[in-house]
C-alpha atoms as one frame of an Amber mdcrd trajectory, in Angstrom:
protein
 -94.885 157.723 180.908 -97.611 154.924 180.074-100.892 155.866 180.913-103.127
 153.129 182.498-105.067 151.028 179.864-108.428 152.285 182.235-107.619 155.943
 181.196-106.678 155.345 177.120-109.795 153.327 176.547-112.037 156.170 177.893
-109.926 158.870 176.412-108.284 157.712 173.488-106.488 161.098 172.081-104.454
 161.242 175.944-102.402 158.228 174.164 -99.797 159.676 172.147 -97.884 156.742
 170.893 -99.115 153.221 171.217 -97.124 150.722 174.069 -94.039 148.955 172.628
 -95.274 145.121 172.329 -94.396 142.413 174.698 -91.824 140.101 173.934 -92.929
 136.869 173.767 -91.008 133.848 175.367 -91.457 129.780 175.530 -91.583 128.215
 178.308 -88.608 125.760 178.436 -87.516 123.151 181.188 -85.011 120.036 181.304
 -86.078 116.667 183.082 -83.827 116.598 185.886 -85.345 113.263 187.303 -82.863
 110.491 188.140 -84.994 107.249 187.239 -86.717 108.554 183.992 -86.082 105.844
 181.963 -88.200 103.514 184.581 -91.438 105.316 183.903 -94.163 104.137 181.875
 -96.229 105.959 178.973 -99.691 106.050 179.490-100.667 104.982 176.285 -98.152
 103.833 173.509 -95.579 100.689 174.599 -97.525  97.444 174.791 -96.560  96.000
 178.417 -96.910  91.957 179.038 -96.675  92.481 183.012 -99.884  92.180 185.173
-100.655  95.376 186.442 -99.511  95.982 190.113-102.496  95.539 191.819-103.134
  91.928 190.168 -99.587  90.887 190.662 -99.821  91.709 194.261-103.254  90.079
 194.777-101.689  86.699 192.535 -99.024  86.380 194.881-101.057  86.817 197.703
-103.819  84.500 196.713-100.608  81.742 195.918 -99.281  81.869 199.328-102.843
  81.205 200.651-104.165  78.521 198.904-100.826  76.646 199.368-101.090  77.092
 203.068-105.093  75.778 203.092-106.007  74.107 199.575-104.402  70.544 199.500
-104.253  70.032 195.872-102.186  73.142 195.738-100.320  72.423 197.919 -99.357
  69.049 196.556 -99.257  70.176 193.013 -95.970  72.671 194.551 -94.737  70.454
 196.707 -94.699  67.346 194.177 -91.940  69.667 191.905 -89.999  70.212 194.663
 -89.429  66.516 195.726 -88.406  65.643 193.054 -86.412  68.315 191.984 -84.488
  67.966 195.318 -84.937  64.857 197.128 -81.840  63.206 196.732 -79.916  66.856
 197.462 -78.409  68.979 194.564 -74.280  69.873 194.510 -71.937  72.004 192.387
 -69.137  70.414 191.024 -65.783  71.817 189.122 -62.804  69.963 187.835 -60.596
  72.320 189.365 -59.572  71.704 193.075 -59.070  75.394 193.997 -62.388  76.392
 192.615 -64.083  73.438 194.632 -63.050  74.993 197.054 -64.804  78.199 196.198
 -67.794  76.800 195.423 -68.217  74.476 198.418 -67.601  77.334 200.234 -70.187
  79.762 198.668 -73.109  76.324 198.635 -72.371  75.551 202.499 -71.294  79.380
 204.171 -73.987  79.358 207.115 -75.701  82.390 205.815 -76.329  80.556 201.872
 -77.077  77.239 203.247 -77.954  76.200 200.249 -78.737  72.621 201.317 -81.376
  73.599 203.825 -82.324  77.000 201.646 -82.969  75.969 198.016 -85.990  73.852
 198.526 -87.338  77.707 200.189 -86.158  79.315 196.825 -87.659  76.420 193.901
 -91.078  76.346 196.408 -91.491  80.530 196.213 -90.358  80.750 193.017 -93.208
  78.376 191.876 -95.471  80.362 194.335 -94.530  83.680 193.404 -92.834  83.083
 190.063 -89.993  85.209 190.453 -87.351  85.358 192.732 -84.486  87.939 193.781
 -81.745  87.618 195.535 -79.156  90.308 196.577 -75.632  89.884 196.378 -72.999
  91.000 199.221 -69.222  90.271 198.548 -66.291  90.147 200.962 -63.563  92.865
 198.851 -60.422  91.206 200.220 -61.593  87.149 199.902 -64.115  87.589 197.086
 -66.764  85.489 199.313 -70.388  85.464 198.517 -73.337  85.602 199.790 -77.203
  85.719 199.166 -79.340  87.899 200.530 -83.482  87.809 199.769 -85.595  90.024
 198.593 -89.397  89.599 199.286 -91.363  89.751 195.622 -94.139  91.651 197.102
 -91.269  94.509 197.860 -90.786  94.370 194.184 -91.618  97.499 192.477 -90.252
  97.532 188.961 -88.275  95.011 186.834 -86.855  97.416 184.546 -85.989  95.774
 180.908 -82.941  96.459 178.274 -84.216  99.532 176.188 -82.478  97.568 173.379
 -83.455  94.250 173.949 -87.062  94.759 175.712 -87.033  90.097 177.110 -83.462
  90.960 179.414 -83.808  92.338 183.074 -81.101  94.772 183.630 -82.375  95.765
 187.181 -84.619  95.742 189.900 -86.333  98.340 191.359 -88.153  98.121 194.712
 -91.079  99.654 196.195 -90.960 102.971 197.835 -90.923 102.994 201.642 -92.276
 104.820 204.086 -89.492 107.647 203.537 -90.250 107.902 199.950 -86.971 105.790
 199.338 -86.247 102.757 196.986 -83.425 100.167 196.171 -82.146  99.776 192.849
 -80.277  96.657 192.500 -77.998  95.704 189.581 -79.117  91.835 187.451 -76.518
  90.360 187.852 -75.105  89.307 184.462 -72.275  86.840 184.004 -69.776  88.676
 181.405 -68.428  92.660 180.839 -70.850  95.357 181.001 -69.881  95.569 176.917
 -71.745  92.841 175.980 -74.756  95.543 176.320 -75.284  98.845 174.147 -74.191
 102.373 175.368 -77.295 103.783 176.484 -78.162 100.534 178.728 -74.870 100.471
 179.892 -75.329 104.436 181.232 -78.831 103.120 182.789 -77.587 100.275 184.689
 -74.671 103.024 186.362 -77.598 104.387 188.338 -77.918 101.023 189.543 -75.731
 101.666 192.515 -77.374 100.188 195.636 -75.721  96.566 194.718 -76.324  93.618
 192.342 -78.725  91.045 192.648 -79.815  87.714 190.735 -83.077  88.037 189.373
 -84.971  84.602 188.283 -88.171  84.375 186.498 -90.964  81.982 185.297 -93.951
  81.737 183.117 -93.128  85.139 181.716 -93.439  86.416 178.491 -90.060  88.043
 176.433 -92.242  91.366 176.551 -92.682  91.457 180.133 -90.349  91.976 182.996
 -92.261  89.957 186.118 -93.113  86.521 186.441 -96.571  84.786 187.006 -97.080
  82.214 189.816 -97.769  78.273 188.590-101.250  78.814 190.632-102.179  81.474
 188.658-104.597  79.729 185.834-105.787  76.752 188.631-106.066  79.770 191.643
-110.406  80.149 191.109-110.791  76.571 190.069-108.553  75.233 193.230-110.900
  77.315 195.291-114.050  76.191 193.465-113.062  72.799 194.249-112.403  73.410
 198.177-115.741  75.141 198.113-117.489  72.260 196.548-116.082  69.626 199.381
-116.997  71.186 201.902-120.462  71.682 200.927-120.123  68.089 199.958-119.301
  67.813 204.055-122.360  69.700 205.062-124.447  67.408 202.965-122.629  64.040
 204.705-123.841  65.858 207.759-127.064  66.114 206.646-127.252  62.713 205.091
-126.485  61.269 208.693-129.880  63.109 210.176-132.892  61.589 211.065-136.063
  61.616 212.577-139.127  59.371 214.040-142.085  59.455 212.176-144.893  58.408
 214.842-148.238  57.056 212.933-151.451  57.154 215.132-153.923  55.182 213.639
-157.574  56.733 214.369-156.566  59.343 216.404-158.092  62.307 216.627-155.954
  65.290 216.805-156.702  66.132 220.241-155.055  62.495 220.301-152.580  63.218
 218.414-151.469  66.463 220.595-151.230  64.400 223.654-149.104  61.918 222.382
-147.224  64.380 220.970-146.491  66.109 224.546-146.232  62.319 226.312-143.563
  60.946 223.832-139.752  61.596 223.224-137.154  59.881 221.441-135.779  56.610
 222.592-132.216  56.394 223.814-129.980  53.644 221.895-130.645  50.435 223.094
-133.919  51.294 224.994-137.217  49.354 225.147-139.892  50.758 223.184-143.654
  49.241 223.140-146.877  50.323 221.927-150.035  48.625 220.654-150.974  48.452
 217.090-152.367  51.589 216.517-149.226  53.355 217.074-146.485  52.988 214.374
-142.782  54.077 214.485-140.259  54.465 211.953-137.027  56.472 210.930-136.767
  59.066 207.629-133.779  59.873 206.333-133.022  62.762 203.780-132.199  61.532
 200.175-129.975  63.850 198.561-128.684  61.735 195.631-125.156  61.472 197.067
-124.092  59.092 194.171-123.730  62.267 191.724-121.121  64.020 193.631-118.523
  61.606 192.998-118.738  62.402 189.497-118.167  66.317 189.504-115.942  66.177
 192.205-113.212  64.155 189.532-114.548  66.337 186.391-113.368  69.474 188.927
-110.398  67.766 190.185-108.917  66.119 186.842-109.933  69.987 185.195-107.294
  71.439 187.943-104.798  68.225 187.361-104.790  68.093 183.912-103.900  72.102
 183.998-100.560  71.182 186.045 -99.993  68.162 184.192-100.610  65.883 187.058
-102.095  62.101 186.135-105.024  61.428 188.431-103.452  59.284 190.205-101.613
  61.161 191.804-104.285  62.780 193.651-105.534  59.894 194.965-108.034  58.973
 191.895-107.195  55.846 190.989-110.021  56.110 188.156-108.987  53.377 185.319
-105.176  53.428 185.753-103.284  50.310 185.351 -99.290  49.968 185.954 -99.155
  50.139 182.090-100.962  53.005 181.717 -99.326  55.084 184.576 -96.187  54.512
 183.421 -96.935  56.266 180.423 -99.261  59.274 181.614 -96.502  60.261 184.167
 -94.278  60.783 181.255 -95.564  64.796 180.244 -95.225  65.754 183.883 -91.572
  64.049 184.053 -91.004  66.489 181.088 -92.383  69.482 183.091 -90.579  68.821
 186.217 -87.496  68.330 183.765 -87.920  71.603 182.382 -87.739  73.274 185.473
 -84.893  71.620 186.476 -83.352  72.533 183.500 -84.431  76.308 184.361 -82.325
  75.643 188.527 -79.514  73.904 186.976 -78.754  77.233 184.683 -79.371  79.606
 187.901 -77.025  77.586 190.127 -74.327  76.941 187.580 -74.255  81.296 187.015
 -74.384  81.766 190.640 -71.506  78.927 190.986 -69.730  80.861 187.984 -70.398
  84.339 189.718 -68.744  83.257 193.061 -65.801  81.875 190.960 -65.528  85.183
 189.334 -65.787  87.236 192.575 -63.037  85.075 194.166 -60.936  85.433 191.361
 -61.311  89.076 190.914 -60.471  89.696 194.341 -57.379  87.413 195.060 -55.757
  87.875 190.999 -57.585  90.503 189.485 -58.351  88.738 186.678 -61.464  86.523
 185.800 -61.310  82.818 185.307 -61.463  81.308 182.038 -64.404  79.597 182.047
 -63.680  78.181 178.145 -61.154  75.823 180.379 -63.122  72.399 181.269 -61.496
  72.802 184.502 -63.342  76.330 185.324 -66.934  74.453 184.212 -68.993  74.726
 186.466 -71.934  71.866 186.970 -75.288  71.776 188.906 -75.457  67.992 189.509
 -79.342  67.078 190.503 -80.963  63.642 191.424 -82.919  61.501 188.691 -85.956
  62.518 188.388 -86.969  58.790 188.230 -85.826  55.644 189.262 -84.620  54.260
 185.901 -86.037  50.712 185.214 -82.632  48.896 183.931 -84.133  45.402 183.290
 -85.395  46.602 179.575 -82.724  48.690 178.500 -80.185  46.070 179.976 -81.621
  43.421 177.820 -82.071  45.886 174.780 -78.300  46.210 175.528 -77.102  43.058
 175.099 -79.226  41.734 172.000 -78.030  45.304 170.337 -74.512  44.484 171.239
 -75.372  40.707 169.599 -76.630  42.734 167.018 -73.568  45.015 166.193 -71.426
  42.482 166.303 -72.599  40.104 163.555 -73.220  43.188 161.570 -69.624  44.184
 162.106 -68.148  40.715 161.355 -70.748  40.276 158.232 -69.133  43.925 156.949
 -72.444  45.552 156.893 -71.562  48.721 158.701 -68.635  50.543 160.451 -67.193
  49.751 164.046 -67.474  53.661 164.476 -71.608  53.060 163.983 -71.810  50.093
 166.011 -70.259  51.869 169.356 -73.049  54.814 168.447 -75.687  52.295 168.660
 -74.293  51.121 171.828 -73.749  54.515 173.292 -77.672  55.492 172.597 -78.593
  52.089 174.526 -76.098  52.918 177.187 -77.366  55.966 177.499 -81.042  54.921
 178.670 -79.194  53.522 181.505 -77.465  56.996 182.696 -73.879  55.935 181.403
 -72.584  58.874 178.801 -70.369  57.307 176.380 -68.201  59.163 173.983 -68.357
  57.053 170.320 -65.320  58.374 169.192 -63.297  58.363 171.857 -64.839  54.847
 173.332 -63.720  53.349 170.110 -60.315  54.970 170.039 -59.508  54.035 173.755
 -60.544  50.335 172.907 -58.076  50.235 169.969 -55.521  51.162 172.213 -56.041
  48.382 174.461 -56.225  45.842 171.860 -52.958  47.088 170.572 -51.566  47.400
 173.904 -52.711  43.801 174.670 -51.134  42.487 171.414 -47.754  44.374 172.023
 -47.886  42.492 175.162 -48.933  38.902 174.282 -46.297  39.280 171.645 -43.888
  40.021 173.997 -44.628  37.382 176.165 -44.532  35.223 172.782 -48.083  34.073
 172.797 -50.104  34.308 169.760 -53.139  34.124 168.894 -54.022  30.874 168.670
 -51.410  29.531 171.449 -53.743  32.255 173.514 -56.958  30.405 172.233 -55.546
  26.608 173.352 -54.486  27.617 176.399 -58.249  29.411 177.297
């Protein structure tokens, strides 16, 4: 028997043989947590993404100052008219897939028509978007569902390729549950690695398209286009309306009543006696009494000046001319034409960036409907299958130039054709890049083909009518 350790320290000789030793084991555990890949080190991976907290508070502080601040307001607003004014469509060569897509851009719950200008406002607002997918099994139908960015928790990336989304994770509720949706990506789950395609299994609460701007590759959420202009939008507000209390003030006045020779006991009675005059009432006194009106001075000529070094500092961040904020400052119709040209380029950009989203989401319902009613998926390398986001000009083109430009380069070509200086296949190129300032797409090749064919055509014909040439000629 083992005596107590008590008992052997005070009498050592009771212990006959010392205790057999302890044996000594590691602790040991497995991770058994579902989501571990979605958690961040504290230290270590560089992250691009605002924290949380700041994303939260920039979306928060967008949807305000569009509601109240007029110049952000109109600096969102601006991108969406013209993105949209004129109405957007998908188009596909094929008949049957019109079908499907006319279906999926007017179904009462998509609406697109009424809808997108909602989705490109918040996406500029917010700078992300996501929208949920829900599919009809037997017809393939789809439609979008929305999912608040504020109820975003966690944009999780590609392990293997750290600038693509692979899924969407939303905050917890009050149940301590969350969503995990699925990005939506437009080809087989093989076009990503093993261990992504294992992560984005767990992804079983549905699919979703997930869009994004002003991001960096590194990061997984999007920034708002208010974010950089947000404190100097609401400097600017702040400034007007102190600008307004000083108009107010500027507007005040007072009588200043001069008693010549009084005493003050004289003064103190008038004082008590007088009040101000009423507009358009009779006033008289004798020449030792002297009335007149003072008015602050408050230099009210120096505003003007730092309100348009505030307001062209904001403007000239969105890439908005002046003058189109109501400053007319030294802008000519020359010189507007051309300073509206790097905000075309923006706007152009970004309709670049919808014309992609709606094309996949055109392409998705395709492959949905297709899936469900074959089991196969369309072959979108056939030019029928393609499917286009058609959008209005962003401008009205002015024609008179270019037309003009068009016909002396068409005088052009053809001396330089007749005079053997360069090919016909060049002179329909030049043409084509003319043409093309005036929204008509010409093919070179095929142009030139297709008009060798009529001219042959047109000879078979005259020569079967027996006309020639020159019996053509004399008869003209």
């Amino acid at each position: 028997m083992k005596l107590p350790n008590w008992i052997t320290r005070m009498l050592p000789g009771l212990g006959a043989t010392d205790p057999a030793p302890e044996t000594m084991r590691e602790a040991a555990g497995a991770n058994v947590d579902p989501d571990d890949e979605n958690w961040r080190k504290l230290t270590g991976d560089a992250d691009r993404d605002l924290s949380p907290m700041t994303q939260a508070r920039m979306q928060q502080m967008a949807a305000y100052l569009w509601e109240s601040n007029l110049m952000a307001n109109r600096l969102v607003e601006l991108g969406v008219a013209y993105l949209l004014a004129e109405g957007v469509k998908l188009t596909c060569k094929d008949a049957e897939a019109q079908k499907v897509l006319k279906r999926f851009w007017r179904d009462p719950i998509n609406n697109m028509p009424l809808k997108l200008a909602e989705k490109v406002r918040e996406l500029a607002l917010f700078g992300e978007q996501c929208y949920p997918v829900f599919v009809n099994e037997l017809s393939g139908h789809v439609r979008l569902g929305y999912l608040d960015p504020s109820l975003i928790g966690r944009v999780v990336m590609d392990p293997d390729n750290g600038s693509q989304p692979i899924g969407v994770i939303t905050r917890r509720d009050a149940a301590g549950n969350c969503l995990r949706y699925k990005v939506i990506i437009n080809g087989p789950e093989e076009v990503f690695t093993a261990r992504t395609r294992k992560i984005r299994e767990s992804y079983a609460d549905g699919e979703c398209f997930y869009v994004r701007v002003n991001n960096m590759a590194a990061g997984g959420r999007g920034r708002s286009d208010l974010l950089a202009q947000a404190d100097w939008l609401d400097a600017y507000d702040e400034f007007l309306f102190g600008e307004l209390d000083r108009a107010k003030f500027l507007r005040a006045f007072f009588w200043d009543v001069t008693i010549t020779g009084g005493t003050p006991e004289d003064v103190k009675r008038r004082a008590a006696e007088i009040s101000a005059p009423a507009p358009g009432a009779v006033r008289v006194h004798n020449d030792a009494e002297q009335w007149k009106t003072e008015t602050p001075d408050l230099k009210a000529a120096d505003s003007s000046e730092h309100a348009r070094l505030f307001r062209n500092h904001v403007l000239g961040g969105a890439t908005i001319p002046e003058h189109w904020f109501g400053g007319g400052g030294d802008v000519n119709r020359s010189t507007a034409g051309e300073m509206g040209e790097p905000t075309f380029k923006v706007f152009s950009m970004r309709q670049g960036l919808w014309k992609i989203v709606l094309e996949d989401m055109g392409r998705y319902a395709l492959r949905r409907a297709s899936l469900a009613t074959t089991g196969a998926e369309p072959d979108f390398e056939d030019e029928a299958y393609e499917v286009e986001a058609v959008f209005p000009e962003l401008t009205a083109r002015d024609t008179t130039k270019w037309a003009a430009a068009l016909q002396q380069v068409a005088t052009a070509m053809l001396v330089m054709v007749n005079a053997k200086l360069i090919s016909r296949a060049t002179a329909v190129k030049m043409l084509a890049t003319v043409a093309g300032r005036l929204g008509v797409e010409i093919d070179a090749e095929d142009e030139l083909a297709n008009a060798e064919q009529d001219a042959a055509t047109k000879a078979a014909n005259d020569a079967f009518n027996g006309l020639t040439p020159a019996k053509d000629a004399a008869a003209a």
